[in-house]
N, C-alpha and C positions, 0 to 999 in steps of 0.2 A: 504494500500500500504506500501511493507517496501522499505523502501532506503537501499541501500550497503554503507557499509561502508570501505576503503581502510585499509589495514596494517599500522601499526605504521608508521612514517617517509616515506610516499610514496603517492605519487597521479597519475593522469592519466594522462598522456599527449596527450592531440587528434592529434597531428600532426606528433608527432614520428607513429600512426597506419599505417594501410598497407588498401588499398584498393583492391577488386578483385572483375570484372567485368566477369557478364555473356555473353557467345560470342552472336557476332550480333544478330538480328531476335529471337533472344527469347521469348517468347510467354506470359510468365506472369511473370515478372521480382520482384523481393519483397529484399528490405537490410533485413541483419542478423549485427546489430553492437556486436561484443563478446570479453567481457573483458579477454586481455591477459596479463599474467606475470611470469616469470622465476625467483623465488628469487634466483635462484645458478648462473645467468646469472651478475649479479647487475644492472640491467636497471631499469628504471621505469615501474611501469604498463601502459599499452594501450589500447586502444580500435582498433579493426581492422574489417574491414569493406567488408563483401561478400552478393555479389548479385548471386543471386539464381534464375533459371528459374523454378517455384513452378509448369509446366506442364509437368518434370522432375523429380518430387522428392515426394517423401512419404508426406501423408499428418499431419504427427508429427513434431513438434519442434526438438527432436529427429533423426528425418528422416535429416533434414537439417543439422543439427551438425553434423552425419556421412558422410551426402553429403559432405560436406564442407572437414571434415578431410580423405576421399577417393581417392577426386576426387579435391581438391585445394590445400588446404593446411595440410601435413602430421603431421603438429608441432604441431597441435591443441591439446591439456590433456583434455580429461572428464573419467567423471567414467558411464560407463552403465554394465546393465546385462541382465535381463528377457523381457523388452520392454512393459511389459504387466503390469506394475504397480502395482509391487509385490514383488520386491525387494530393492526399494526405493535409488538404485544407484545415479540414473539421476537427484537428487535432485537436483536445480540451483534456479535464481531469472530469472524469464523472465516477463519484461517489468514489472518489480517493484513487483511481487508479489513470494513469495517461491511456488513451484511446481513440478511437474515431466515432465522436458521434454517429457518421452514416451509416456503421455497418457494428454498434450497439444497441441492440432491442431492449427497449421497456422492458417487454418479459422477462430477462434474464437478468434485472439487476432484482436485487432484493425487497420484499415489500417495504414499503415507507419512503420516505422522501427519498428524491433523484436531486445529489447534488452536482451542481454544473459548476464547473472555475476552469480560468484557463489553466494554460501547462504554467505549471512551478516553476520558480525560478528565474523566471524572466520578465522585462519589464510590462506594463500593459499601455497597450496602445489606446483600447478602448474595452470596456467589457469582457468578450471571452476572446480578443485580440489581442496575443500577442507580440511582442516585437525579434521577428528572428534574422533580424541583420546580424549581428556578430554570428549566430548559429551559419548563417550561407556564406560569410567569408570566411571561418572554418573550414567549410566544404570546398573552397574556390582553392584556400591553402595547399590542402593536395593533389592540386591539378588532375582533377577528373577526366584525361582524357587521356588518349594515348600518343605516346611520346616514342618516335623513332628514329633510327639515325640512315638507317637503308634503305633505298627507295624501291619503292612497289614496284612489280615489273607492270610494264604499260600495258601489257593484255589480262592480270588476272588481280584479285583482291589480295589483301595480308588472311592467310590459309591458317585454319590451325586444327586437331582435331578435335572430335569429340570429347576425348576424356578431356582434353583440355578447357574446351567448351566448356563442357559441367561443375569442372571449378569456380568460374565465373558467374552462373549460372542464378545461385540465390543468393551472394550477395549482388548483382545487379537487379535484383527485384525491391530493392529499397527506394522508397517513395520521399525521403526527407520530410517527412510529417514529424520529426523530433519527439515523438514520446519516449525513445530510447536517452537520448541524450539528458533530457529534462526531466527523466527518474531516478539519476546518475548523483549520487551526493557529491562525488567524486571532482562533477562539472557542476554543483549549485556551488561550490567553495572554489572552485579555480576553471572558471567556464571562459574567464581573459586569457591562460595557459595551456589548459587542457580541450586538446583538439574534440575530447569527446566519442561516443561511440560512432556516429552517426558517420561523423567524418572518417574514423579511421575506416569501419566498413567499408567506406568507398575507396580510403588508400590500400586496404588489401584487395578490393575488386581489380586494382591496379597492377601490384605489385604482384599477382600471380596470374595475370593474361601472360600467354606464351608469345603472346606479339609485339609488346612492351620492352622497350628497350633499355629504360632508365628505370630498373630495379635499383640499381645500386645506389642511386641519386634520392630514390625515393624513401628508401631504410635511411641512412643519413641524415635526411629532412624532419622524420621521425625519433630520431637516437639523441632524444630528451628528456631532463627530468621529470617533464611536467608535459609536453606535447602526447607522449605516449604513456609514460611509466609513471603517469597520476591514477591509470585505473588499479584497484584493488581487485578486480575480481567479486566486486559485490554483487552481480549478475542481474540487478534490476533492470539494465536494457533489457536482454533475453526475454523477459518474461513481460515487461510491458510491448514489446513491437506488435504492432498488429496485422504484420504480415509472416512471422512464423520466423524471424532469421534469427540469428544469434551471434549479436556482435560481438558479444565476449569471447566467444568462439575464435573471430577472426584475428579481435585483440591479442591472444593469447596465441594465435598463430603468423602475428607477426613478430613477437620477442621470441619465438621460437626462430625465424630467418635471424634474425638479430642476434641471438647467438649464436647460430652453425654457422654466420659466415664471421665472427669472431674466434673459430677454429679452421 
């Protein structure tokens, strides 16, 4: 479970929220508590409180949050896009854990209040918005692409096999939604140093293509105390990603290249 954590100099005030009530005779009634906050406004942050007739409404987390900002309340700030858990907009914390509203069912969280906040740790832009600038030039840091020094013959692609392929395979199925990174305490205390899981993921998607020429360049860039060898192995990525990868995994296999090519 990760906890949210407020912005510098601010807390929550539960009594400043707003409550809103589903009309009479509603059918299956369920609270949405969802942390609100306007830094341009100077208020404090809130929690505001909607009830939802769930016989009404899509059966996503997602679904409700649109209900809500449709059809209650217009001020509401999130970020979505695809709905189909593939663009990794919708990232938030619901009921203590980092995920993707779109592809989190009502159903399956536990009866009683659905708390909504955005991801931990970071600052808020607006509401369940927040700010993942430092989080993408992290990602920019390890040149996500590939880097060659031989050139392609002019009649065929850079070839590589299958097993090869498959290495590459699930980590490039990472969406950069940050629920990995931002359940990382590892990155709430040194997220300025620590490249994080998100990022390294992507420098091992790098650093084990067979097409990749600047392996060596790329361990290097990483062979820090704090770029790489700030993760403990606390495994919280792993287990919040909501697409099944295991960055800790990858982390842990790149201080393994890290020291066989120090023998």
């Amino acid at each position: 479970m990760v906890e949210f954590t407020l912005p510098p100099n601010s807390r929550i005030d539960a009594r400043a929220g707003k409550t809103y009530r589903a009309p009479d005779g509603a059918a299956v009634v369920r609270t949405f508590r969802v942390y609100r906050f306007d830094p341009a406004s100077g208020e404090r942050p809130r929690v505001d409180s909607y009830e939802l007739d769930m016989a009404a409404c899509g059966p996503m987390v997602l679904d409700a949050l649109l209900k809500i900002k449709n059809e209650i309340d217009p001020t509401l700030s999130l970020r979505r896009s695809c709905r189909e858990g593939i663009c990794g907009s919708c990232a938030m914390n619901i009921n203590g854990v980092n995920t993707l509203a779109c592809t989190q069912s009502c159903a399956d969280l536990r009866q009683g209040e659905v708390r909504i906040y955005p991801l931990p740790h970071l600052p808020v832009v607006k509401d369940l918005v927040a700010d993942l600038g430092n989080f993408y030039a992290q990602y920019a840091a390890v040149k996500p692409w590939l880097q060659t020094r031989t050139p392609v013959a002019p009649d065929r692609e850079r070839l590589q096999s299958k097993e090869d392929q498959e290495k590459i395979d699930r980590p490039s199925a990472c969406i950069l939604c940050a629920c990995c990174s931002t359940s990382c305490p590892s990155y709430w205390w040194n997220g300025d140093r620590y490249l994080g899981p998100a990022a390294l993921l992507a420098a091992y998607r790098w650093i084990v293509d067979s097409r990749d020429e600047a392996t060596g360049e790329r361990l290097d860039a990483l062979n820090d105390p704090f770029r790489l060898y700030r993760c403990h192995t606390i495994m919280n990525c792993t287990e919040a990603c909501p697409k099944d990868l295991n960055p800790a995994r990858a982390i842990a296999d790149i201080k393994r290249l890290m020291l066989e090519r120090q023998h």
